[in-house]
SEVO-9700 format. One line per field, with one value per residue (C-alpha): residue in three letters; y, z, x. Coordinates in steps of 0.2 Angstrom, whole numbers. Layout:
# SEVO-9700
r	(ALA_...)
yy	(Y_...)
zz	(Z_...)
xx	(X_...)
# end
This chain:
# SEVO-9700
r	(UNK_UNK_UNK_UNK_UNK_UNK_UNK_UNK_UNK_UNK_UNK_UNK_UNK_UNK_UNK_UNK_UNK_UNK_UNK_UNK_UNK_UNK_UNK_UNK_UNK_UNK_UNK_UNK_UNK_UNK_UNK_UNK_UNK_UNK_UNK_UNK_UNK_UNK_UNK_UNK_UNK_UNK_UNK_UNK_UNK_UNK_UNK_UNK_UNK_UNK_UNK_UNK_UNK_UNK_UNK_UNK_UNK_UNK_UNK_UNK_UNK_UNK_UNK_UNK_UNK_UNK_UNK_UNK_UNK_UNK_UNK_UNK_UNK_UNK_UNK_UNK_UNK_UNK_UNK_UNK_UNK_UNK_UNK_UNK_UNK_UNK_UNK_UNK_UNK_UNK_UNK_UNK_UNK_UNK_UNK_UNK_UNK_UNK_UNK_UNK_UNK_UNK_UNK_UNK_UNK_UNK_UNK_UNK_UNK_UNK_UNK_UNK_UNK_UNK_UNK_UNK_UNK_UNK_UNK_UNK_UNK_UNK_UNK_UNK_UNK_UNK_UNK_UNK_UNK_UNK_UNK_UNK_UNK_UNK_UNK_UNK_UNK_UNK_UNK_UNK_UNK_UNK_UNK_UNK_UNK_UNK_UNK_UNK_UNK_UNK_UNK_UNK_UNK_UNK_UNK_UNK_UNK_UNK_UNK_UNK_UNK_UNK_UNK_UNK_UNK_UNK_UNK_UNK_UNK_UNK_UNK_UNK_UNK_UNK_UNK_UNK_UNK_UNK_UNK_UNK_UNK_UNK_UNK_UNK_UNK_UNK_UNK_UNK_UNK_UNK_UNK_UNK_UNK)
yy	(-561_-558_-554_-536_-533_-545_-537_-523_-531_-540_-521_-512_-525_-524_-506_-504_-518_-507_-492_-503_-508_-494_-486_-501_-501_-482_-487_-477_-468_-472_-484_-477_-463_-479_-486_-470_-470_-489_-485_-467_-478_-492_-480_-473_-488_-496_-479_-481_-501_-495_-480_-492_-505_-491_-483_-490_-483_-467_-463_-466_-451_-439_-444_-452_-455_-443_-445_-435_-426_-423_-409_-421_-427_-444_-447_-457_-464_-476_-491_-491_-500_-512_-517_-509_-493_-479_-463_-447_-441_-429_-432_-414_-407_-420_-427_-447_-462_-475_-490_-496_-510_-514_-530_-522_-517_-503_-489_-494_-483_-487_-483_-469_-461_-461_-452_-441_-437_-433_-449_-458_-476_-481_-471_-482_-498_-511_-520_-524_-539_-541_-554_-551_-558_-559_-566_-558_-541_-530_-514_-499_-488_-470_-456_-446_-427_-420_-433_-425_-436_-424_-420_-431_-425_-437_-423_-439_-458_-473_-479_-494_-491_-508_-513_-524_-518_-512_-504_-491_-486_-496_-487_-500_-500_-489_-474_-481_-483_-466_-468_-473_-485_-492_-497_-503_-502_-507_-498_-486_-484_-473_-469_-462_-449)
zz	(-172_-156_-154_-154_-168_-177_-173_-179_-197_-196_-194_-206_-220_-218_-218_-236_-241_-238_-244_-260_-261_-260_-273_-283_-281_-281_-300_-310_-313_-326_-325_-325_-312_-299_-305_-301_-283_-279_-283_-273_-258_-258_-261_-246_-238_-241_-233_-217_-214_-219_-205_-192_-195_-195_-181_-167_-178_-180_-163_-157_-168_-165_-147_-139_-120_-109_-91_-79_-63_-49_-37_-23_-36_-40_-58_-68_-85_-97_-103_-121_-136_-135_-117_-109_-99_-106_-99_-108_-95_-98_-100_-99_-109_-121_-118_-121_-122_-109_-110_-90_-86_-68_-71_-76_-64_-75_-86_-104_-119_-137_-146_-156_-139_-135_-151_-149_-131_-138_-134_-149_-147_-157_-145_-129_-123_-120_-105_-98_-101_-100_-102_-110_-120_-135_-127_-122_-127_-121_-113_-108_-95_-97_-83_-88_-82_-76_-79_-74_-70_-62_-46_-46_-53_-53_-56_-60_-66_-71_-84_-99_-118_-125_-143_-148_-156_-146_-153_-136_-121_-105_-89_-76_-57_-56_-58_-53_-36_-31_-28_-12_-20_-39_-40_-56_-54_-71_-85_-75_-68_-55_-47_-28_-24)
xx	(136_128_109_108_120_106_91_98_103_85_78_91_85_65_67_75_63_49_56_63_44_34_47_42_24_20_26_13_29_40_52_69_61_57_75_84_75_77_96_98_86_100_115_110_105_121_130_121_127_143_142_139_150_164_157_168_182_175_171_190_194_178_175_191_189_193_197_184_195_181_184_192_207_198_200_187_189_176_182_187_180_194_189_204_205_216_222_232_245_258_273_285_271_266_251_253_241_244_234_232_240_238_247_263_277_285_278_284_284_284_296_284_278_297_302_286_294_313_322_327_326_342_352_345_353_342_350_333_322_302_291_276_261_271_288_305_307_322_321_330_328_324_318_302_304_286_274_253_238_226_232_247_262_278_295_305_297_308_301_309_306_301_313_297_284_269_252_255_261_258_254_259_262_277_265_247_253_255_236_226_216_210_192_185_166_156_165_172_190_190_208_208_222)
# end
């Protein structure tokens, strides 16, 4: 556990302590009216711990990231909570989650974002290899109609559908090319047209 999250703990805990306490000692009351309170103070103190600890979670879904287009094309996006840098194209219409992966030749899609996008996966023949993080995985080779990023538009983009099981879509080389330059300054990406 880092520092911060501790302090934070440290703080969390000495503040239902005091509120536990002066429940307690404002006891001229009677004893199942301090009760009731000392359990509404923790039920509520309980709710709050468990808020932050799903917060990460939380703000995926309330707040996902969304990449900023400035008026000269450049596109900006914040990095993610997972410490990776993701972008939502659109794929003939269907906006898709890529996760940016400047390491990686091709553009690959999962075989959910593939069914999402009307190609069904069991149909495909995987005559392609990769190698990836998780070992050998086969591919096969699909053409992506009208793929958006801001101002760049791609009418046609090679791209594989991996058979392995991926959490996502990886937005590799093949597309992130098509820009003049890929800067990552702090916790920014920030793609050049």
């Amino acid at each position: 556990m880092d520092a911060d999250i501790t302090a934070r703990l440290i703080y969390l805990v000495l503040l239902g302590a005091a509120v536990a306490g002066s429940l307690l000692l404002s006891g001229r009351a009677r004893a199942g009216t301090v009760a009731r309170n000392v359990a509404t103070w923790g039920l509520i103190f309980v709710g709050l711990l468990a808020g932050y600890a799903l917060w990460s979670d939380v703000r995926s879904v309330v707040q996902p990231s969304r990449a900023l287009v400035a008026s000269d094309g450049t596109i900006s996006a914040r990095r993610g909570d997972d410490g990776h840098f993701h972008l939502t194209l659109r794929v003939g219409g269907t906006p898709v989650r890529f996760l940016v992966d400047t390491g990686a030749s091709d553009v690959v899609l999962s075989e959910d974002d593939a069914r999402r996008l009307g190609i069904d996966p069991s149909g495909l023949r995987y005559l392609g290899r990769a190698v990836t993080a998780n070992g050998m995985v086969r591919t096969a080779r699909v053409t992506l109609r009208d793929v958006r990023l801001g101002p760049v538009t791609v009418d046609r983009l090679g791209a594989s559908v991996s058979e392995g099981a991926m959490p996502g879509s990886l937005l590799g080389m093949a597309f992130l090319d098509r820009f003049a330059r890929i800067e990552i300054a702090g916790d920014r990406l920030i793609l050049h047209p």
